[in-house]
C-alpha positions as CSV (number, residue, x, y, z in Angstrom):
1,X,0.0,0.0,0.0
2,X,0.9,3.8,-0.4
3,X,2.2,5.8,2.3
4,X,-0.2,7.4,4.5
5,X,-3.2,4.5,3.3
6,X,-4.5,2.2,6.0
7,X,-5.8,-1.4,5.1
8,X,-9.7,-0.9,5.0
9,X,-12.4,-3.8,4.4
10,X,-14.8,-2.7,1.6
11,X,-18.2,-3.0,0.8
12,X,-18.8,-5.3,-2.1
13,X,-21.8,-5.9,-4.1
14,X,-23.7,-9.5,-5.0
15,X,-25.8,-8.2,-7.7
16,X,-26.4,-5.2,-10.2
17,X,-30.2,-4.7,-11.3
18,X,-29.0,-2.1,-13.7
19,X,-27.5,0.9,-14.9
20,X,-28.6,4.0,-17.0
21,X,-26.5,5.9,-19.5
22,X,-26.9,9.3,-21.1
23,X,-25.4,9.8,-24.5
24,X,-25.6,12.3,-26.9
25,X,-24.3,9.4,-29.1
26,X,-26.8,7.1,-28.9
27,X,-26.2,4.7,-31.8
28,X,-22.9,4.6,-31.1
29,X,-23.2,3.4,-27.6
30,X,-25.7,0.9,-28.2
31,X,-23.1,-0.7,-31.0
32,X,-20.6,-0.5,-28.1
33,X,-22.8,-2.9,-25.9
34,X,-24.1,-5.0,-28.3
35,X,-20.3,-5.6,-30.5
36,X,-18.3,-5.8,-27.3
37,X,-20.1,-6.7,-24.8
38,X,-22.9,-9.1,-26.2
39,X,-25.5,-7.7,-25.2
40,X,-29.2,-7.3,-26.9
41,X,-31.4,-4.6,-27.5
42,X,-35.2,-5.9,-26.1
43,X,-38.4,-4.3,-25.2
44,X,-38.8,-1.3,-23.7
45,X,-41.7,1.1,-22.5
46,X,-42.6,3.9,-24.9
47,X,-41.1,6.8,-22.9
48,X,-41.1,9.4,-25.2
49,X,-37.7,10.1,-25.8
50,X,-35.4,8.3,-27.8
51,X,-34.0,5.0,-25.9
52,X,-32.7,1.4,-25.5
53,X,-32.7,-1.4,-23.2
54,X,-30.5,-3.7,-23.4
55,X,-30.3,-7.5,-22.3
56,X,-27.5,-10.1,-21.8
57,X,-28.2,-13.0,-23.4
58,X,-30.6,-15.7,-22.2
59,X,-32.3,-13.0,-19.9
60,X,-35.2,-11.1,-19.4
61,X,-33.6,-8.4,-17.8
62,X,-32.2,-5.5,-18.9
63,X,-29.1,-4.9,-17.1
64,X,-28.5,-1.5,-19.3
65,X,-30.5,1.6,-19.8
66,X,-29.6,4.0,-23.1
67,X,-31.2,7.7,-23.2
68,X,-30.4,10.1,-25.6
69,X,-28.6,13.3,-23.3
């Protein structure tokens, strides 16, 4: 460790419901997810606004939230 930094214990997490991202590049971060990381784009409610959700494979639930900044 660096000086001056004590040992600490840390909280971890078990699980992530989701995330939400704004981008003014919309498009472009939905390719992101989808080429690189696999995931799907799957239903979503009609918010109004330009938007994705997006799925990992072989689930129901959408673990990432697109809106248009």
């Amino acid at each position: 460790m660096g000086a001056g930094r004590e040992k600490r214990d840390h909280m971890t997490i078990s699980s992530l419901h989701h995330i939400n991202i704004q981008t003014s590049k919309l498009e472009e971060t939905r390719d992101f997810y989808e080429r690189v990381l696999g995931l799907y784009v799957g239903a979503r409610p009609e918010f109004g606004e330009e938007g994705y959700w997006l799925f990992v494979p072989g689930t129901d639930q959408p673990v990432v939230h697109l809106d248009r900044k």
